[in-house]
C-alpha positions in Angstrom: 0.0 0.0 0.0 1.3 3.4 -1.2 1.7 6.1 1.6 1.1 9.7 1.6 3.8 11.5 3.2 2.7 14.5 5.1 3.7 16.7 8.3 0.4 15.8 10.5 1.7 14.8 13.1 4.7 17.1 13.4 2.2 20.0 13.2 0.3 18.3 15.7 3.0 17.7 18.4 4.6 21.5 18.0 1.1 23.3 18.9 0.7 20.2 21.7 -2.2 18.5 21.0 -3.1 15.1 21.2 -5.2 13.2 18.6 -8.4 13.4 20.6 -7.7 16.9 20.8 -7.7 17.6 17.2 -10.6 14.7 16.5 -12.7 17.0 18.7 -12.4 19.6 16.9 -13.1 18.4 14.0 -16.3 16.8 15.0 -15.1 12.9 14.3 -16.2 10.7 16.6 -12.6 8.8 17.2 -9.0 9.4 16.4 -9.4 6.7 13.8 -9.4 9.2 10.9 -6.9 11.4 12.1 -4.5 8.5 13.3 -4.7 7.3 8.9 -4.3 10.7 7.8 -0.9 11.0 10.0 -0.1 7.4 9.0 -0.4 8.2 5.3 -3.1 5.4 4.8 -5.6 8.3 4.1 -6.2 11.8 3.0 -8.5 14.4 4.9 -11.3 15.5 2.2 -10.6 19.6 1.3 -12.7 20.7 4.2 -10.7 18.9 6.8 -7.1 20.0 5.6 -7.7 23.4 5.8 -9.5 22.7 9.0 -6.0 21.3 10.1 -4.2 23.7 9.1 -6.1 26.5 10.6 -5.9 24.4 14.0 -1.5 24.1 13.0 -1.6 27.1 12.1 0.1 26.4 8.9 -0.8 26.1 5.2 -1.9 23.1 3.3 0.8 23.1 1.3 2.8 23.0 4.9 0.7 19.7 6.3 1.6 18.0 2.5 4.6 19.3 1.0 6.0 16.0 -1.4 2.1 16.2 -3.0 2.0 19.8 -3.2 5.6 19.7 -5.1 4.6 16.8 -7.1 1.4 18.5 -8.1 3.6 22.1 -8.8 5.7 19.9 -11.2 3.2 18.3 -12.7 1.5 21.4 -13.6 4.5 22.9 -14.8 5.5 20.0 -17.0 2.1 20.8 -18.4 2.5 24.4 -18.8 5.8 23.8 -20.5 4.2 21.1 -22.9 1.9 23.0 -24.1 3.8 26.0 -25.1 5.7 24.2 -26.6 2.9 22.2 -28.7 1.9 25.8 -29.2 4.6 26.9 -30.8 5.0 24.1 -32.9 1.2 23.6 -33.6 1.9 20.5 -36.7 3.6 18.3 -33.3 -0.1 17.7 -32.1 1.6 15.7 -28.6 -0.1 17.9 -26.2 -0.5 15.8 -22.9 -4.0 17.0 -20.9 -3.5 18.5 -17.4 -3.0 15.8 -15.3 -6.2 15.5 -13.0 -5.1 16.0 -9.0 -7.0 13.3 -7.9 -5.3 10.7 -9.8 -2.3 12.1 -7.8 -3.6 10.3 -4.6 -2.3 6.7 -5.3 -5.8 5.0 -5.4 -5.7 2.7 -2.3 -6.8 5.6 -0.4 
């Protein structure tokens, strides 16, 4: 199973909460959720992340930096594809903007 590497639980320790803590906040009903999202084994939806990042006091990009630079290169790779299909318009190998959720590996 792929993992998603992320800075949860670094954030977590330096403003000195514990999972219940944080799970309380966030309305869940256990630390099951948050104790995956730490482990990588799961994702917080777009609600929760900047949920936990408001609570860190961070940003996003902060709580998953490896995903937010793989997504920034991605994009970028893109951006440089298609100028370059641009200016060479008979090359017609334009890849399509890679989609971010197929960035999550898909055991998540």
């Amino acid at each position: 199973m792929n993992k998603t590497t992320n800075n949860l639980r670094l954030y977590r320790n330096r403003v000195g909460l514990y999972q219940r803590e944080v799970a309380e906040a966030l309305k869940l009903d256990c630390t099951d959720r948050l104790s995956k999202w730490e482990a990588g084994h799961a994702v917080p939806n777009i609600i929760n992340l900047f949920r936990l990042a408001i609570i860190y006091k961070v940003s996003p990009r902060d709580l998953y930096p490896e995903l937010w630079q793989m997504i920034e290169s991605q994009l970028e790779e893109n951006t440089r594809t298609k100028q370059t299909a641009s200016d060479n318009p008979g090359n017609g190998t334009v890849k399509p903007i890679a989609s971010v959720p197929s960035l999550v590996p898909e055991e998540l």
